[in-house]
Each structure stands twice: as C-alpha cells, then as structure tokens.
C-alpha positions in Angstrom: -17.6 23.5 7.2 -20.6 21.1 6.9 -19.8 17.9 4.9 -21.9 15.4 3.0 -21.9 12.4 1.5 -23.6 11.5 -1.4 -23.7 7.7 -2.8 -24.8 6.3 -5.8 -25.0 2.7 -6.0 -26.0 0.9 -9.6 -25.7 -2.8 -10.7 -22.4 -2.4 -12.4 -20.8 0.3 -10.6 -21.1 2.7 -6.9 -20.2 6.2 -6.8 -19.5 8.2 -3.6 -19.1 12.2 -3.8 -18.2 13.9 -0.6 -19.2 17.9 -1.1 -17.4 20.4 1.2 -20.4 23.3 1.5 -22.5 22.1 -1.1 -19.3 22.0 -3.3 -17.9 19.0 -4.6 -14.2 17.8 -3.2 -13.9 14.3 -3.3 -15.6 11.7 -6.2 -14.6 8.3 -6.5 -16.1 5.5 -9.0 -15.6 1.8 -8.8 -17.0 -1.1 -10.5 -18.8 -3.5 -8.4 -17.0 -6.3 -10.0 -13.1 -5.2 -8.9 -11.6 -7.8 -6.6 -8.3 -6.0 -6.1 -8.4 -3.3 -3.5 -6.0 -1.6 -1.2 -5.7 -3.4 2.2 -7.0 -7.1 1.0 -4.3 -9.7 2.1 -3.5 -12.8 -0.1 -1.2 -15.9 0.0 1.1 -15.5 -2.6 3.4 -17.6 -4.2 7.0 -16.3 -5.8 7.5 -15.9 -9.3 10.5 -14.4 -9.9 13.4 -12.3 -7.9 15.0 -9.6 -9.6 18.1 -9.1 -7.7 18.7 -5.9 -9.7 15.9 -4.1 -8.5 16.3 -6.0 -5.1 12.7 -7.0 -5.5 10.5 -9.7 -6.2 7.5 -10.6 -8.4 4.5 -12.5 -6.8 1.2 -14.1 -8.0 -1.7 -13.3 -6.2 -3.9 -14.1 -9.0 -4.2 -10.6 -11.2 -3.2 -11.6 -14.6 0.4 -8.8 -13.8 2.2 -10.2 -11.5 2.7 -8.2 -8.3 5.7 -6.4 -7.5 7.5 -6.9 -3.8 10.5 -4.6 -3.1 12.6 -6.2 -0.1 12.4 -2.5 1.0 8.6 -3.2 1.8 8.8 -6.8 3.5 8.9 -4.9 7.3 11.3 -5.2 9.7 9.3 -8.2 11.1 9.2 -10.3 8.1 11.2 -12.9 9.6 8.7 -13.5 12.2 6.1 -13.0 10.1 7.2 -15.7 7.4 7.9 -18.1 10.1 4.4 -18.0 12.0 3.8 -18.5 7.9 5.8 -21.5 7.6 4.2 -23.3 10.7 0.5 -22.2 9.8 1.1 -24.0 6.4 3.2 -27.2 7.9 0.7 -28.0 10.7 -2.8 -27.4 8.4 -4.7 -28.0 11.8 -4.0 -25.0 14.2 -3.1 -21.7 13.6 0.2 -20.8 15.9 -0.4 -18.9 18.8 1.0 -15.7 17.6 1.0 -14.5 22.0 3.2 -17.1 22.7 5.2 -16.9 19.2 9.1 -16.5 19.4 10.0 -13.3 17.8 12.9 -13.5 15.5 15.5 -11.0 14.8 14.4 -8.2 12.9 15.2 -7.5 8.8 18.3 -5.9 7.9 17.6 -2.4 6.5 20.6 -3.3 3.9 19.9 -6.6 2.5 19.4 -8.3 -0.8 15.6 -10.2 -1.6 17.6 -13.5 -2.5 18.5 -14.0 0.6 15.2 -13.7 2.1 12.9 -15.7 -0.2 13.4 -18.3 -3.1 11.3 -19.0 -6.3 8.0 -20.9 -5.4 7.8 -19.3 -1.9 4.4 -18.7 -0.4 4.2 -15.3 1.2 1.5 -13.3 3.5 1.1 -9.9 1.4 -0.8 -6.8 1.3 -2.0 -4.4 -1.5 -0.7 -1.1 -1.2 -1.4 -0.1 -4.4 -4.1 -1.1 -7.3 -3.1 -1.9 -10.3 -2.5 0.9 -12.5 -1.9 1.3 -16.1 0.1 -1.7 -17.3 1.7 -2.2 -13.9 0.3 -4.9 -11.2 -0.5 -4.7 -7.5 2.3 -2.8 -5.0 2.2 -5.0 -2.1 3.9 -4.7 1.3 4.7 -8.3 3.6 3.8 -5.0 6.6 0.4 -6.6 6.9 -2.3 -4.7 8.8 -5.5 -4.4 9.9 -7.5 -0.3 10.5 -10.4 0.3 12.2 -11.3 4.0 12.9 -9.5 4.7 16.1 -6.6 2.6 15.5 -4.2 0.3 12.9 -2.4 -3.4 14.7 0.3 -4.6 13.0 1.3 -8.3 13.8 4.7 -9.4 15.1 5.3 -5.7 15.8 5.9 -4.0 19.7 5.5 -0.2 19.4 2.9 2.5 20.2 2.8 4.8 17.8 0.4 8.0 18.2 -0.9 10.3 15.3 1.4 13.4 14.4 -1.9 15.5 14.1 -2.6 14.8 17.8 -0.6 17.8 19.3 -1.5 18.0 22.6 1.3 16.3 24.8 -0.6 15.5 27.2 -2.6 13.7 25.1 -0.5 11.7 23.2 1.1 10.6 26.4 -2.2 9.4 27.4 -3.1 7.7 25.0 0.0 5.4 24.2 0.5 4.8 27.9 -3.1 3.7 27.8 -2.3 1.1 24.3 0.3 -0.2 26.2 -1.5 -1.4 28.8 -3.9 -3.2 27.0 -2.5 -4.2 24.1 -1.6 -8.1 23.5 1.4 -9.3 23.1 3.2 -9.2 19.4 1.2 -6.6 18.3 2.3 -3.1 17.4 -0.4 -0.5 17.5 -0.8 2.8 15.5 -3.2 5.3 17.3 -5.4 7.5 14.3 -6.1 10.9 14.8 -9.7 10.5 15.3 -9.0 8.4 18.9 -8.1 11.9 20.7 -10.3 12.5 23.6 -11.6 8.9 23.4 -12.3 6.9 26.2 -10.8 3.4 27.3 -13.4 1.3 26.8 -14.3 2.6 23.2 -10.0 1.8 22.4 -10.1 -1.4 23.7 -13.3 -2.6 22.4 -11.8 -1.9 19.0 -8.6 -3.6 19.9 -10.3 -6.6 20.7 -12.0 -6.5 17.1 -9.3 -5.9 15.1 -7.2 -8.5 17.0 -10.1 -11.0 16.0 -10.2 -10.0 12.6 -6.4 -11.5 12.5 -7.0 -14.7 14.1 -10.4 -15.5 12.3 -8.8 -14.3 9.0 -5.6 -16.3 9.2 -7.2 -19.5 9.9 -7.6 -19.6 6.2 -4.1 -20.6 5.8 -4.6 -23.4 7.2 -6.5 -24.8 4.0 -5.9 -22.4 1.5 -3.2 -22.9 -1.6 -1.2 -20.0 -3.2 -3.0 -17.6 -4.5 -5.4 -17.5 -2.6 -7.7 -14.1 -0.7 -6.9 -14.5 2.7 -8.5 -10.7 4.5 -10.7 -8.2 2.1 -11.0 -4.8 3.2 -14.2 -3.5 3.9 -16.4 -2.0 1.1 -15.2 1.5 -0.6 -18.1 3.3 1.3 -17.7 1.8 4.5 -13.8 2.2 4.8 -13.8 5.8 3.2 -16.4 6.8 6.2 -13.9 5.0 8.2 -11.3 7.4 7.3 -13.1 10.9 7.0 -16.0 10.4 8.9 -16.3 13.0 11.6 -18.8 15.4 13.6 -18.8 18.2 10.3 -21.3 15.6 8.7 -24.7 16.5 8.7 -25.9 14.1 5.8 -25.3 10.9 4.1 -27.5 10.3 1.3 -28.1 6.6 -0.3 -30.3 5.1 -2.9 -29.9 1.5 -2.4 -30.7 -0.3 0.8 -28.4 -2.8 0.9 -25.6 -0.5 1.4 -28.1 2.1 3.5 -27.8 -0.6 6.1 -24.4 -1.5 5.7 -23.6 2.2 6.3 -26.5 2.3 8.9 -25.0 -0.2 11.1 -21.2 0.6 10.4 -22.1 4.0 11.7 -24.1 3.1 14.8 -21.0 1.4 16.2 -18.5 3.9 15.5 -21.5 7.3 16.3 -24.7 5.7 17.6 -25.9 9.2 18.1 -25.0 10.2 14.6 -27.3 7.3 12.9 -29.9 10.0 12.1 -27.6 11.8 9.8 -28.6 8.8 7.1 -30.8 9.4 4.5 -32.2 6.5 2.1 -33.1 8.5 -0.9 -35.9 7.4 -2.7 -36.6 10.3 -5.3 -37.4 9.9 -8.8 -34.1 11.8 -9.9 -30.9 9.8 -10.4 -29.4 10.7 -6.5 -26.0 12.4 -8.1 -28.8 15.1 -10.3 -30.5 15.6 -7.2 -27.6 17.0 -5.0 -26.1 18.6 -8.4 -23.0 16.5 -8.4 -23.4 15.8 -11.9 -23.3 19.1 -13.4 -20.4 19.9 -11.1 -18.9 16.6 -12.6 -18.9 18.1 -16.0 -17.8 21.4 -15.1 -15.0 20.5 -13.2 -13.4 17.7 -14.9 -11.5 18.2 -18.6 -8.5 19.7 -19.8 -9.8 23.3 -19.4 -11.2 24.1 -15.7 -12.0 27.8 -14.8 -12.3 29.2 -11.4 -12.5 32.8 -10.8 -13.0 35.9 -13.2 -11.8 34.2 -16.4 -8.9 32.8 -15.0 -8.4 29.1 -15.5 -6.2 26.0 -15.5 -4.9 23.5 -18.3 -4.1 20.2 -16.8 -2.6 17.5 -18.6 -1.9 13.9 -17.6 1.1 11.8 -19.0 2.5 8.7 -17.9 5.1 10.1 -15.6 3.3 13.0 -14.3 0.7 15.6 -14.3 1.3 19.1 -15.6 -0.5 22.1 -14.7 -0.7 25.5 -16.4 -2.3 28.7 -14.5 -3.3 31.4 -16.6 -4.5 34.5 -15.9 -7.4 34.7 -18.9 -9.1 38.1 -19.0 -8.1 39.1 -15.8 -4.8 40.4 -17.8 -6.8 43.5 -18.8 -7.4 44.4 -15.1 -5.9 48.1 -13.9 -4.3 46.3 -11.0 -0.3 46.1 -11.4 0.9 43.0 -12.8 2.5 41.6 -9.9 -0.6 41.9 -7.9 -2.8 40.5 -10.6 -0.5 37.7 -10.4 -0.3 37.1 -6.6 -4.2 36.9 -6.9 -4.9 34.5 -9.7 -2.3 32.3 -7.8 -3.4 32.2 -4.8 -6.9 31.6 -6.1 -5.3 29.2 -8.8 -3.8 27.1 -5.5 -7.3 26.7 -4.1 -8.6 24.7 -7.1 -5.5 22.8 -7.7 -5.7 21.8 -4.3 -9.4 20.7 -5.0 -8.5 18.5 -7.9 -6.2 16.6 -6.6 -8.5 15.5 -4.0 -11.4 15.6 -6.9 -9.4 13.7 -9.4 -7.3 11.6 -7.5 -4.0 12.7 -8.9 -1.0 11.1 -7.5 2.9 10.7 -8.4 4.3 13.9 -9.4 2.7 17.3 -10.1 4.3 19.9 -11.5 2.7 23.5 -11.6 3.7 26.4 -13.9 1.9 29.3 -11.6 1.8 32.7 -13.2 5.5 34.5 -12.9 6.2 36.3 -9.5 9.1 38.4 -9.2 8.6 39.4 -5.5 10.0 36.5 -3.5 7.7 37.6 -0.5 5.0 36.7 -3.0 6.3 33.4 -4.0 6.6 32.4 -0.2 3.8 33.7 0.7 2.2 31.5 -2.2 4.4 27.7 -1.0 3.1 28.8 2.6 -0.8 28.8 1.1 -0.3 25.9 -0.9 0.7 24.0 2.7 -2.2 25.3 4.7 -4.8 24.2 2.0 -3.5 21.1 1.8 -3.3 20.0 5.5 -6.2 18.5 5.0 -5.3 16.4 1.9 -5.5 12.5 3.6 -3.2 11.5 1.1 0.5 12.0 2.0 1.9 14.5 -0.4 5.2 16.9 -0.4 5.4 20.2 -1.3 8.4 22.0 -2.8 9.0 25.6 -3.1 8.7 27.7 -5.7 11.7 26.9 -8.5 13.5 29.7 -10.0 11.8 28.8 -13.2 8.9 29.5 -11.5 7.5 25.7 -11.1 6.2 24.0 -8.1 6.7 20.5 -7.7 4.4 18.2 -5.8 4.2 14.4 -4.9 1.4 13.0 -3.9 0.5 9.2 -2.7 -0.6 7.2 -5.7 -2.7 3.9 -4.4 -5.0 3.8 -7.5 -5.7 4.8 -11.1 -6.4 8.5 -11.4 -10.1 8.9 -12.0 -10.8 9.5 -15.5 -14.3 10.9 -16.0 -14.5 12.1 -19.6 -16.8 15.5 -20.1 -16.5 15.3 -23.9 -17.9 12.3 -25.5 -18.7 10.4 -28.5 -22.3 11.6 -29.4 -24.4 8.7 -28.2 -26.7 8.7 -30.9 -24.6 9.0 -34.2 -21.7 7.5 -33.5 -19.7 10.1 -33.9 -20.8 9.9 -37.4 -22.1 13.4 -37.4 -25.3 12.9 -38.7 -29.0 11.7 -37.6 -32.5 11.8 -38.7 -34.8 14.7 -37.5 -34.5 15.5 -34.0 -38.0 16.3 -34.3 -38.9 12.7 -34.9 -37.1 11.4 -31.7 -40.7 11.8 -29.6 -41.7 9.6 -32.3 -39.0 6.7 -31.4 -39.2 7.0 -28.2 -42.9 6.5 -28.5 -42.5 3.5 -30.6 -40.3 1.9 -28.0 -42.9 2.4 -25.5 -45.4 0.7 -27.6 -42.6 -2.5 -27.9 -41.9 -2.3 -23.9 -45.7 -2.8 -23.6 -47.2 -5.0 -26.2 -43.9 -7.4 -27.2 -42.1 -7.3 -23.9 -45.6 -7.2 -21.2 -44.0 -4.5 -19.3 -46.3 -2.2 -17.7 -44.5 -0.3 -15.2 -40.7 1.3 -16.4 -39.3 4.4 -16.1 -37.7 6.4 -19.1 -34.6 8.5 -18.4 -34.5 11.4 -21.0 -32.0 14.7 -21.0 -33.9 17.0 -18.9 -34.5 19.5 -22.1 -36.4 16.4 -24.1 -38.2 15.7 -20.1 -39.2 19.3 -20.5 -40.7 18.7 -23.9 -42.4 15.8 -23.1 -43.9 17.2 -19.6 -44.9 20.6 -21.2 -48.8 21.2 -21.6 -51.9 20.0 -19.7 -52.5 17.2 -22.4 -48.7 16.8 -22.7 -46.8 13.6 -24.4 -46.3 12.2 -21.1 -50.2 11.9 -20.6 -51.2 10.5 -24.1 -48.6 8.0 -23.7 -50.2 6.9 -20.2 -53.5 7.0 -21.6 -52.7 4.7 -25.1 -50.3 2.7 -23.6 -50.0 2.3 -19.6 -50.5 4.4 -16.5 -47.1 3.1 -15.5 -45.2 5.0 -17.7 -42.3 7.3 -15.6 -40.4 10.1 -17.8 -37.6 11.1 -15.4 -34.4 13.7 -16.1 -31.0 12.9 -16.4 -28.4 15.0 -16.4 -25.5 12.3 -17.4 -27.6 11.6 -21.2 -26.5 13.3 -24.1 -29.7 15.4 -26.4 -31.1 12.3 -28.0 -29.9 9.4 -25.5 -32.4 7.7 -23.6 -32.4 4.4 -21.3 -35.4 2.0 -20.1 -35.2 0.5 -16.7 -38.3 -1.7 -15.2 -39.4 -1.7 -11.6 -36.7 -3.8 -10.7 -34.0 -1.3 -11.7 -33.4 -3.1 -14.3 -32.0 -1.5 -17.9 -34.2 -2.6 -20.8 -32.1 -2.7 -24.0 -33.9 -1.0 -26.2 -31.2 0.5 -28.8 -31.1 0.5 -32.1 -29.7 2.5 -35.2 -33.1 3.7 -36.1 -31.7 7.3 -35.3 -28.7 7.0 -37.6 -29.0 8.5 -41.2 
C-alpha cells in the first residue's frame, strides 16, 4: 500500500488528507485559530465537585467548564498534586521530581471530595475537545509522546506496545527502557520503536524528559488557568502517529509548515526527507491530488460503493446509525443469501473507511443486509475485525445481534467532521433566483476593472468553477486574453473545484482574498 499525504494550509484554516492508493482514508480540518487540542496541559483551578457523578468541574479557560472524573486523576495523582503543591509554594525552583518522594498510590474506589476541594489548582490534560455543548475531557495522567515512545511522570513501569508480537522483542526492548530510564518516570514503548536501536530510544527519552522540566517551570509563575505544555501542530503530531516507510509523498503548499514538516521529519527519517514536496501549482493543492471531488462524493447522507449498492448514515446526538442496502443489485440471478454476503462484506469495507474518513466516534450501530447463515454472519464480525486492525483509534466490535445489528464503539477525542456536500447556492441565497447566467462573464469582468483602476492591483488571481474556467480559457482570442490585454497582464483565471456554478473569489499575490461580493447577481 503506498500512502500520501496531502496538506492544505490557508489563513483561516489547514487541511490534511492522507490517501491510501490514491484513495482518500483519512481528512481532517481545523481552524488555525483553535487553542484547545488534545494533549495541551493547563493549570486549572476547581469549580465545582459533583459528588454524584464522583467527578469534578475545572476551568481552564474554555467558556464550558471542563469535566474531571476521579476515575481519570491516575493512580499517581497524589504524587503528582504534591510535586504541584511545592512548585506553586516555592515560586523559585521547580522540585526535583528524581529525588521526589513518591506517595501512596490512588484508591481505585474513592470519592473526588476527598481528593480535591473547591478553588484547587490542578495539573490537567485534554483528552478530549470540546464537543457539542460539552467542555474539555481531561485526565490529571499527564503525558508527554514522541514517535518511539510516551513518559508519564511520577509513574515506574515499562510498558511495550501489544502490536509488537515478537517476544523476543518486547523483552528487548523494556529491558533496554529500564536501563535507561530516570527515575519517577513510567515509560510506554509505541509500536513504531520495534527494531530500533538504543541510541535512537534514548536520544528521544532525553527529549521528552526535557520537554517536562522546561514546560513545568511555568508553574512557577503562572496563575490558574493558565497553558502550561501545547501539543505539537495537527500535521506534525498526526505524522508523528502514522508516519511510516509506506509513504512515498507528502505534498504542501505553504512554506512555513513545509519546513516545519521538513525538519520534524529529518529527525525522526533523515533519509526520508526527500519524500516532501512544496507544491507550488496554480491549482488549489486538494483539486490537484483529486481530494476534493472525492470529498463530495464520499461525504452526505447517501454514499454508494459498489454496483448500486449504498449506505444511509445518519448522525444523532447519541450515536451514529448505519443502513446497508443492496440497491439494484437485488435484481441480480445470484441467490439471496449470497447477494447478501457480498454487499456486506463490500458494505464493511466502506464503513470501515468512513469512520476513519469522518471521524466517527461513540457508538455505531449497523443494520447490514439480513443473513440467515450464521457461517455468514461470522464470517462477516471476523472481516469487520481484520479491516479495522488498522483503525488508530481504539474501537470494539460486537457480533452480529439476532436482529441483525452490529454495534461498534469507537474513541471519540473530537467533534465528528462535518463537511457538508449540499449547500446553500452561493449566489442566490437560496432564494432560487438570479439574473442571466449569461451575464456572469460580464460581472466578473466588471470586478476586474474595480481590482485594477479603484483598488491598484495589478497582479491577483481569480478562482472560477472549472466549467466557467473552461469558458473563459476557450478560443485563441479567449476572455482570459482580452481581459489581460484591456486591463493587466497579471490577470490569473484558476479552477476550483470547492465553488459552486456562479461563485468566484479574488486573492492578490500575497494570498490574500479580495472581497469583492455583492448582490449584483441577485434578481
């Protein structure tokens, strides 16, 4: 399987695809504006304990308040929150945490009140975004990832990946941790450290151990709430977790996070550094590698994937419900119980793409086609399983009810993304009516005229659906060229896949959008 990643970085928000064979499985979009992200630490302060739900609520400055379940303070809270209390008190050296007294570990069965009081500051971690009307998740199990391995403070163990299977291996490896490990540390070893050699494990050690003491030095001056660690950029920390010798290209179109990428990469793969490509092309990046039109095909209620068949998937607040049905394939001359074994094993393919694609966590339920062969329906739970080994995000699979449903959880750390394929027509408002088409060449050319003579902006570039590009283009002495010729040599009519018929943006050489709207198009 070759992989590639494909990112798309604008001023207001960055886009990342990863496709799987030229076909897309992974899309994630964030605005460049979000400060809340899985794995930032903050000093929080207590708000309020809700013994009934043995859990409390925390500020960390999002306008919900975070929730804390005593569940998810760690075993070595009390060690932690100590090392917490003497950090603040003192306000001129950070404790030592080597030569830190561990304390007794948590209680598994304990109640939140005994453990913290209102107006508390504690050390916290996002676990979750906040999603819907719900604030942060946040664990007091603080921790720091880097590619080969996780520390976690106060801690003693070795842990070693489940996906490593070789014993000899996983001997190897934590032997080799605990020799070099510091003390008060436990240690997780990732899956992508197999094979790897001392001095690449230690070196990383010794920078993720860094990262806690230059990090935590902020406590010394900083009040509740207050960011204390942020996790690396989305890009950087996704390659972080999926980045691996299948990857044959990484394609960007902004250079800031080109060398971002560029140098995160030549620590972790110095030999892989070629792999990176800084796109430059005149086509939005996401058109280019056709992630756009498989963006529109493959989100939305409706999603087809082989021979007529298709899915209806619908989202609620508590779940997300899927529907397989068998479309024309009905009318094949194959029996019915093999038609039905077919379109479900192929319908357990693409359900296993969009919930990578999507993002879909918390519970899924799936009504697949009825199977009254219970090889069949085995055979089917078994598939589901093997697909979705691959799935980073930790999921459970049940089998096959007997009213034929299958139920699936899957880890929920952010909102689902929501990329709408039908939309509000762009140019009347969903009013349902316009001027002319015909007399849209004749806007847009009146807007060139303003861009040049009012505004004294010779060079721009003028994203158009690629059917009005293909108009404008068309003919040796085509619209593009008069408008050059009458108005500037600088003029750029690019494609764009993502504009409705009769939307168009303006964006100077800088990148920069030009607001040229108006309601001239509306009848």
């Amino acid at each position: 399987m070759v992989s590639e990643l494909v990112i798309d970085v604008q001023s207001n928000e960055i886009s990342i695809a990863v496709l799987e064979d030229k076909k897309l499985a992974e899309f994630q979009k964030e605005a460049r504006n979000i400060s809340f992200s899985v794995g930032d630490i903050y000093l929080g302060k207590i708000k309020k304990l809700m013994p009934g739900l043995n859990a409390a609520f925390v500020d960390v400055g999002y306008k919900k308040d975070a929730f804390l379940h005593y569940q998810d303070l760690g075993i070595d809270f009390n060690s932690l929150n100590k090392f917490l209390e003497t950090a603040i008190s003192d306000k001129k050296k950070l404790p030592a945490i080597g030569k830190f007294i561990h304390l007794p570990t948590l209680p598994k069965e304990g109640c939140i009140t005994d453990v913290l009081k209102y107006g508390d500051p504690v050390l916290v971690q996002i676990v979750k975004e906040p999603i819907s009307t719900k604030g942060p998740r946040l664990s007091s199990e603080v921790s720091f990832a880097g590619r080969y391995l996780v520390i976690i403070p106060f801690g003693d163990k070795v842990n070693v990946s489940q996906k490593i299977k070789s014993t000899e291996e996983r001997v190897r490896l934590k032997q080799l941790i605990q020799s070099i490990k510091p003390k008060n540390f436990a240690v997780i070893v990732r899956t992508s450290a197999e094979g790897k050699r001392v001095v690449e494990l230690d070196t990383e050690l010794k920078t993720l151990v860094k990262r806690w003491d230059d990090n935590m030095t902020k406590l010394l001056k900083n009040k509740a709430p207050s960011l204390i660690y942020e996790e690396t950029g989305r890009t950087v920390a996704l390659l972080r977790d999926i980045f691996n010798p299948s990857f044959e290209h990484i394609y960007i179109n902004d250079t800031e996070v080109y060398n971002e990428v560029r140098d995160y990469v030549s620590l972790i793969a110095p030999d892989r550094v070629k792999i990176i490509e800084h796109y430059k092309g005149e086509l939005p990046i996401l058109d280019n590698y056709l992630v756009t039109k498989q963006l529109k095909s493959g989100f939305g209620k409706t999603v087809t994937f082989k021979k007529g068949a298709y899915l209806i998937i619908e989202h609620t607040e508590a779940m997300h419900v899927i529907d397989v049905n068998s479309g024309n394939r009905s009318k094949s001359n194959s029996g019915q119980e093999l038609t039905a074994k077919e379109v479900n094993l192929a319908a357990a393919n693409e359900i296993a793409r969009q919930l990578r694609l999507r993002d879909m966590g918390g519970i899924i339920v799936i009504d697949f086609i009825d199977m009254q062969e219970s090889e069949n329906r085995q055979k089917l739970f078994d598939h589901m399983r093997t697909i979705m080994a691959n799935d980073r995000a930790k999921h459970n699979i049940l089998p096959i009810s007997k009213f034929g449903l299958m139920q699936i959880t899957r880890q929920r750390v952010r909102p689902i993304l929501d990329f709408t394929t039908a939309e509000k027509c762009p140019v009347c408002f969903g009013k349902g009516e316009i001027k002319p088409s015909i007399l849209f060449v004749d806007v847009l050319e009146k807007k060139i005229k303003e861009i040049v003579t009012k505004l004294k902006v010779k060079k721009f570039k003028l994203y158009v659906h690629p059917y009005i590009a293909a108009f404008i283009n068309q003919g040796i002495y085509s619209l593009k060229m008069k408008w050059k010729l009458k108005y500037s040599m600088g003029i750029q009519i690019i494609p764009n896949q993502s504009l409705g018929f009769l939307e168009y943006k303006f964006f100077d050489k800088d990148k920069n959008e030009l607001d040229m709207k108006d309601d001239s198009l509306l009848a």
